[in-house]
C-alpha positions in Angstrom: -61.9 17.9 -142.3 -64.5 17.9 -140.6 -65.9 15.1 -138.0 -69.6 13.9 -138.8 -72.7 13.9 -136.7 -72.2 10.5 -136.4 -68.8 10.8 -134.9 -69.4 13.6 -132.6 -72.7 11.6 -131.1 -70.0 8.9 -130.7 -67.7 11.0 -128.7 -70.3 12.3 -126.7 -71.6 8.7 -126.1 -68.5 7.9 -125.1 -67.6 10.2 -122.6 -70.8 10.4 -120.7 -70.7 6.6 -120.8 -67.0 6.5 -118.9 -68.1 9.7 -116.7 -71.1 7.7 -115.3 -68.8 4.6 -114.4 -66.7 7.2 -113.0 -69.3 8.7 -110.8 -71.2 5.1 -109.8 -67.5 4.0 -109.4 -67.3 6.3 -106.6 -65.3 8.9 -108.1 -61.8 7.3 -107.4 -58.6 8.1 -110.1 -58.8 11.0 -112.0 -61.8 12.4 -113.5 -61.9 11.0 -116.9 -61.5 14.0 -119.7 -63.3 14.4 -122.7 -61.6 12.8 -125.6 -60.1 15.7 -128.1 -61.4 16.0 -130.9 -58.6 15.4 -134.3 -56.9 18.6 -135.3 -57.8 20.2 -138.4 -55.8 19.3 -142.1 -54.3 23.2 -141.9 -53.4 22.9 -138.5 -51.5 19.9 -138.6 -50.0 21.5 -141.9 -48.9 24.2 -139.8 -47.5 22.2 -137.1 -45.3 20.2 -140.1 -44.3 23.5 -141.3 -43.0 24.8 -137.6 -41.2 21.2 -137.4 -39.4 21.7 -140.7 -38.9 25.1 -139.8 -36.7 24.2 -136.7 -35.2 21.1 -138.1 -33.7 23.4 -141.2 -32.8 25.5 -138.5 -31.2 23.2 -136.6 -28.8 21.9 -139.3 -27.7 25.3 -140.1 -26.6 25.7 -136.8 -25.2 22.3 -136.9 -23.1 23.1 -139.6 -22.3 26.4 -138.7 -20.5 24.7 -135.7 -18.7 22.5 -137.7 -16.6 25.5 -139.7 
């Protein structure tokens, strides 16, 4: 899915919002980092997939260990 314009103007309002108290702060801590933006429906799909992937895996071996 994607993010709207009025989503992405709010990121970007965001972030240049905490990166000027950052600067007028005098630039102590970490500089702040832009906040990511959400992942994709088919990437998270994919990421599910790779996580059941390895969990099925995972029990095999599990029970592979137990005979």
């Amino acid at each position: 899915m994607a993010l709207s314009e009025a989503s992405q103007a709010g990121r970007l309002v965001s972030h240049t919002l905490t990166m000027i108290a950052w600067s007028e702060g005098g630039r102590k801590g970490p500089k702040p980092e832009e906040i990511p933006a959400p992942p994709y429906a088919h990437e998270k799909r994919a990421e599910r997939e790779q996580a059941d992937r390895q969990a099925a895996a995972h029990k095999r071996r599990q029970a592979n260990r137990k005979n």
